[in-house]
Structure formats: C-alpha cells, structure tokens
N, C-alpha and C positions, 0 to 999 in steps of 0.2 A: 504494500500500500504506500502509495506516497504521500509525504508529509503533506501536511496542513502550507508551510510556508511556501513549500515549492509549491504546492499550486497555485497560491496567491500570488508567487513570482511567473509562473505562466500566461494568467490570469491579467494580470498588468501588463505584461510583452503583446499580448494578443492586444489591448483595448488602444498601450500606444503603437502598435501600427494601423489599428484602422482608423486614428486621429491623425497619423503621417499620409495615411490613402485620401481620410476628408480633406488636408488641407494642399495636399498635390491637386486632386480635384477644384478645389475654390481656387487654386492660383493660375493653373489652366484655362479658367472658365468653362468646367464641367468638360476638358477633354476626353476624361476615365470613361465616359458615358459609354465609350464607344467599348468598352470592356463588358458592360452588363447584359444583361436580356434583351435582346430586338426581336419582337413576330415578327415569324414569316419570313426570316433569315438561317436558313440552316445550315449555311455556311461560317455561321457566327456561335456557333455552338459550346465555344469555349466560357461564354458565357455564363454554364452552368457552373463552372467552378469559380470562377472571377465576380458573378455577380454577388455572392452574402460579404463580401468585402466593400461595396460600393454602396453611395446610401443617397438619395435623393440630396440630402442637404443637412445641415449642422444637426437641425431641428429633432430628424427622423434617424441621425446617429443618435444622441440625445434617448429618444424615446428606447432604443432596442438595447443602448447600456444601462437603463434604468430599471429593462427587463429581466435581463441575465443580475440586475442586483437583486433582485427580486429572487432568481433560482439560486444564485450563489450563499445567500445571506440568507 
C-alpha cells in the first residue's frame, strides 16, 4: 500500500500540471483546443487521451478540482 504522503505528492504533480496545461492554453489563446474532442473527426482521435487534461477555461478546471477534493478528502 502506499503511503498516505506519497499520494498526496502525486496528487499535487497531477493538479500542477493540468494548471501548466490551463495556462499554456490561456496564453495560446485556447491553441490546446485542437488537442480535445472534435465530432465527426476520426482522424483526430487522439483526443481520447489528450482530452480529461484540457478544460474549457479556469472556471471549469476550478469546478473538476473541487470535485476530486471532494473524492480525495
């Protein structure tokens, strides 16, 4: 089993990179977009892995870490 700390040192590495993904994103002007989900593009398929890393906008990172505080705590 692993400790308690290390996961909360995981746990922290996971949330600040998808704060380094939001804010490559905002300085871009939403380039990353072309990373996520597009219908009707099946050539874009990589999306499925690339998309839970991307997030519409601060707001909606925001709401999905407030969730996992919610599973975690």
């Amino acid at each position: 089993m692993i400790k308690r700390s290390a996961q909360l040192k995981w746990l922290a590495g996971f949330i600040a990179l998808l704060w380094i993904i939001e804010g490559v994103n905002q300085l871009t002007g939403g380039g990353l977009r072309l990373y996520g989900l597009i219908p009707r593009h099946t050539e874009l398929m990589y999306g499925v892995v690339t998309a839970p890393f991307l997030h519409g906008n601060v707001e909606h990172l925001l709401a999905t870490l407030c969730r996992w505080h919610c599973w975690v705590f």
